[in-house]
N, C-alpha and C positions, 0 to 999 in steps of 0.2 A: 598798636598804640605806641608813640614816641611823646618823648619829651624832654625838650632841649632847653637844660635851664645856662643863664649865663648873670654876666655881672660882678660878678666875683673880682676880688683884686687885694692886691697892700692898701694897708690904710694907716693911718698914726691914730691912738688912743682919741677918743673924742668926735672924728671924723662919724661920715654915711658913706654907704652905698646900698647903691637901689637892683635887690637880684629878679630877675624876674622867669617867666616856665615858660615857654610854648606846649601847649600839647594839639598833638592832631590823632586822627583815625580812633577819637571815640565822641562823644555824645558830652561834650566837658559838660554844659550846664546841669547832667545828671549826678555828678560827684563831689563828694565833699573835697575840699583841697588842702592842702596842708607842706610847711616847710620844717625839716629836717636839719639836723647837723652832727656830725661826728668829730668830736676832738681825736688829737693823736693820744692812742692808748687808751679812748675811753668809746663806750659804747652810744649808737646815735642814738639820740634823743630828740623830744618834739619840742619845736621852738613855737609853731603859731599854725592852727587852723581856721579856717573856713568853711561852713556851711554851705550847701544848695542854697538856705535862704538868705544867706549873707551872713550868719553868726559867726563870734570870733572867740578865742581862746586862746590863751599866749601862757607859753613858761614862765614861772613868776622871776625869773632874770632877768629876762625880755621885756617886760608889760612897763610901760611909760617911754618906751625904748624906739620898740620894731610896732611898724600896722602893717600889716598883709590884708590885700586885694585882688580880688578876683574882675575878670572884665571877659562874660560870658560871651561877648560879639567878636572877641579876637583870642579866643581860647587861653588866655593869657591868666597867671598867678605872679602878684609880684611881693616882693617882701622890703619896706623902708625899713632900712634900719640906721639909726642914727645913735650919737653917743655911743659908739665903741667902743668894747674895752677889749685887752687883749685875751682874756676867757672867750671871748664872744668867737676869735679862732677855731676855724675849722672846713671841715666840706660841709655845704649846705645840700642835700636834697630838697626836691619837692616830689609831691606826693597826690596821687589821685585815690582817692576811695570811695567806690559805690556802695554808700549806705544800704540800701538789700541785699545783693550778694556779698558786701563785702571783697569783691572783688579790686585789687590795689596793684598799681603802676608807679614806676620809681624814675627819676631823671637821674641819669650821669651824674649830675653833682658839681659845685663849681666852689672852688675853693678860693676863703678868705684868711686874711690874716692881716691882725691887727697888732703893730705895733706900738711898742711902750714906750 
């Protein structure tokens, strides 16, 4: 399984960008999906998931913020995020997880930062 997320970039406080996953060599419509991120010096945390059925769930820093979408026909996970702030800085992961086994896959990671 791979997965190549990209998107990532400088941004000024206020600003968007749109990060988005490729994954291939699994069965994506069977996983739940989910994006990630890691501050400098602090441990990654979850920013926003996606259900198989399309449910979402977002960090309560995120929510009014970031939507994360999934688009089962092109293996693709993408995360809007809009209104940046410079907390919002960091590497973004995304994240596959098969709800039965539990079984989970991680992307490279593509790093943001959000200037003030």
């Amino acid at each position: 399984v791979q997965l190549q997320a990209y998107g990532g970039g400088l941004v000024q406080a206020g600003g968007f960008l749109r990060l988005s996953c490729v994954a291939s060599g699994t069965i994506f419509r069977l996983h739940d999906l989910g994006w990630y991120r890691q501050a400098p010096g602090k441990q990654r945390e979850l920013v926003a998931v996606i259900t198989i059925g399309g449910s979402t769930n977002y960090a309560d820093s995120v929510k009014g913020r970031f939507t994360i979408s999934r688009d089962n026909a092109k293996n693709t996970v993408s995360l809007q995020m809009n209104s940046l702030k410079p907390e919002d800085t960091g590497v973004y992961y995304c994240n596959l997880e098969q709800p039965v086994t539990r079984r989970t896959y991680w992307g490279q990671g593509t790093k943001v930062t959000v200037s003030s």
